[in-house]
C-alpha positions in Angstrom: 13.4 13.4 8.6 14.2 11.7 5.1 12.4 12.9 2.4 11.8 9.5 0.1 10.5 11.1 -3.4 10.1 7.6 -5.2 7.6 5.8 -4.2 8.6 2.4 -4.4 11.0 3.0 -1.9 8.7 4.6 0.4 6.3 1.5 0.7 9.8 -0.4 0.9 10.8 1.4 4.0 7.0 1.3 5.4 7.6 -2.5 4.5 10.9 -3.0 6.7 9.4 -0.6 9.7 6.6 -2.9 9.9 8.7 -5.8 10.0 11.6 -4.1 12.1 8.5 -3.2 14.7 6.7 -6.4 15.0 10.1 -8.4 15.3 9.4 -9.3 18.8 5.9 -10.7 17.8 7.6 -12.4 14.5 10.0 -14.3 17.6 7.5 -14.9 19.8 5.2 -16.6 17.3 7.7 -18.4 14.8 10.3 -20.7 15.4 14.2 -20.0 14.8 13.2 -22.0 11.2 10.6 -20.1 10.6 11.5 -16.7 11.5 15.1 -17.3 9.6 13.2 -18.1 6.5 10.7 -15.4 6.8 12.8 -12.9 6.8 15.3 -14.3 4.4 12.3 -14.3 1.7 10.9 -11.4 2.7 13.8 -9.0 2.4 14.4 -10.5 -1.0 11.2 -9.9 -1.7 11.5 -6.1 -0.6 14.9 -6.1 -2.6 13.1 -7.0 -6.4 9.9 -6.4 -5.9 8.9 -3.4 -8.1 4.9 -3.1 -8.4 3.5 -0.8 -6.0 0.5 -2.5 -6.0 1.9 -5.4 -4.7 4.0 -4.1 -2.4 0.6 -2.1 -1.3 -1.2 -5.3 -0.6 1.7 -6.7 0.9 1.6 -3.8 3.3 -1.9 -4.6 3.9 -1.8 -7.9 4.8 1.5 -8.0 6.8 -0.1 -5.2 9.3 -3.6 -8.0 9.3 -1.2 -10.5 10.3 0.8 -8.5 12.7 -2.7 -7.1 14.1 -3.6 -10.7 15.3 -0.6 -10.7 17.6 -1.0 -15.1 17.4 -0.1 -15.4 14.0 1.5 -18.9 12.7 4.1 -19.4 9.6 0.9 -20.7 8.0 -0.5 -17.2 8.2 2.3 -15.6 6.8 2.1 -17.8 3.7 5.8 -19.8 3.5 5.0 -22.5 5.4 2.7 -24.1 2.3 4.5 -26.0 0.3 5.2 -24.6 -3.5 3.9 -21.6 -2.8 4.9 -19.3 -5.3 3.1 -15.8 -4.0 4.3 -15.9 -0.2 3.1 -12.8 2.0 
């Protein structure tokens, strides 16, 4: 076991688990666009983000999402257009 004493990075790596576990779901619900985009915005948003808060409620509301196992891009927030707060 990895002993993560910031805790920024902690949520981080919560973050990608919960990503990295539900990928399955993320295929079986989005399409190649989708998912491609998804995950290209969301691991930039993992790499800069730095308010815990944030990343908290991003936590939150990814494990909502994931917990309705028919979840659409909609749902996930990119596929609006101009959205500035995705996730």
């Amino acid at each position: 076991n990895v002993k993560i004493k910031n805790s920024t990075l902690a949520l981080k790596k919560q973050l990608f688990t919960l990503i990295d576990k539900n990928l399955n779901l993320l295929i079986k619900n989005l399409n190649t666009a989708e998912l491609n985009n998804f995950l290209k915005e969301y691991l930039s948003f993992l790499k800069h983000e730095k308010n815990e808060e944030i990343l908290q409620q991003s936590f939150r509301n990814l494990n909502g999402i994931f917990g309705n196992k028919n979840f659409t891009a909609y749902d996930l927030g990119f596929s609006i257009q101009n959205n500035d707060e995705p996730f």
